[in-house]
MITOR-273018 format. One record per residue (C-alpha): residue number from 1; residue in one letter; chain; x, y, z. Coordinates in Angstrom, 1 decimal. Layout:
<nodes>
NUM,A,A,X,Y,Z
...
</nodes>
This chain:
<nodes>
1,X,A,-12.4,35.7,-3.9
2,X,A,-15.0,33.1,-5.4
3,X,A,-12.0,30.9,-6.6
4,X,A,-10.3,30.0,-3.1
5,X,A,-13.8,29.9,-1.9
6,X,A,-14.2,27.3,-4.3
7,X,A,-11.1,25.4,-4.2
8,X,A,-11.9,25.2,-0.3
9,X,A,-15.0,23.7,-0.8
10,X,A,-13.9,21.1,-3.6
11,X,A,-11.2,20.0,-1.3
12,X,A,-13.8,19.7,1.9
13,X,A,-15.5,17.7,-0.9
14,X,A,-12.4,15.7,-1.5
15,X,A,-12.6,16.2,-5.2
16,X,A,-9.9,16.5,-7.7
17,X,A,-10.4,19.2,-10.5
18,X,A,-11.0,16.5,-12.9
19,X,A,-13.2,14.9,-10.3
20,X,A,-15.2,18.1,-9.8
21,X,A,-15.3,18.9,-13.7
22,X,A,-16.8,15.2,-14.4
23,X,A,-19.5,15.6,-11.8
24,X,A,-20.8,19.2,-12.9
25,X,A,-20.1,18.0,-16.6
26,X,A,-17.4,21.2,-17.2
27,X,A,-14.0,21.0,-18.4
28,X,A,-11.6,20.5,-16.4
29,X,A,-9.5,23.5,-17.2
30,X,A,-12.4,25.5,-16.5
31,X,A,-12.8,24.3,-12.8
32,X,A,-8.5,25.4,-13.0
33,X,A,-9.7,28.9,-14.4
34,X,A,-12.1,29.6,-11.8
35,X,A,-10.2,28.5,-8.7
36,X,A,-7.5,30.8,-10.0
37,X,A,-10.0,33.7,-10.7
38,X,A,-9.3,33.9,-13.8
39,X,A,-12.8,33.6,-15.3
40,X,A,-16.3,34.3,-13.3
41,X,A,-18.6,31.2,-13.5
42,X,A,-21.6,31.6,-15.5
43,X,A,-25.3,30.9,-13.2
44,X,A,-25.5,27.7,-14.8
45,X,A,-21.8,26.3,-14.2
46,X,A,-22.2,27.9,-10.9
47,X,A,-25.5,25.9,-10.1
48,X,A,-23.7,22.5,-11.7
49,X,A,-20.7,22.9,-9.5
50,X,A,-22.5,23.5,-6.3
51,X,A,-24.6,20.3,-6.9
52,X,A,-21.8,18.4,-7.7
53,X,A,-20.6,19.5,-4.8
54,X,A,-23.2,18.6,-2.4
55,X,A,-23.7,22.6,-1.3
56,X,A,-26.3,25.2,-1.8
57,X,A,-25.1,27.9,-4.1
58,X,A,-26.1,30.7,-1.8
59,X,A,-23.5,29.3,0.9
60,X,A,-20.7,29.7,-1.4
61,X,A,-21.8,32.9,-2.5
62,X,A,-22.0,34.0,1.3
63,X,A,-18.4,32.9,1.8
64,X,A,-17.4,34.7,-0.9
65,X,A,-19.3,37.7,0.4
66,X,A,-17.8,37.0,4.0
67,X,A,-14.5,36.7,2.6
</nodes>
């Protein structure tokens, strides 16, 4: 599911939530809601996370895809 995909890749990041939120300029209960699947990231969060991240959106997707 996208949200362990994501908390995998925040923590590879070694990124907090609030770290992650501050960085992509989101919430930080919304970076809580998505790891936990309980709300589907928009294209535009999904772009702002990934950056803040340091990875290419498409990987993530393809993890999730793979998972």
């Amino acid at each position: 599911m996208f949200g362990e995909e994501l908390k995998n890749a925040r923590k590879t990041a070694g990124m907090t939530q609030e770290e992650l939120a501050a960085k992509a300029d989101l919430h930080p209960t919304y970076i809580s809601l998505l790891e936990r699947n309980r709300k589907s990231p928009t294209l535009d969060s999904l772009f702002r996370i990934c950056k803040a991240l340091g990875i290419k959106a498409s990987s993530l997707i393809e993890r999730v895809e793979q998972g």
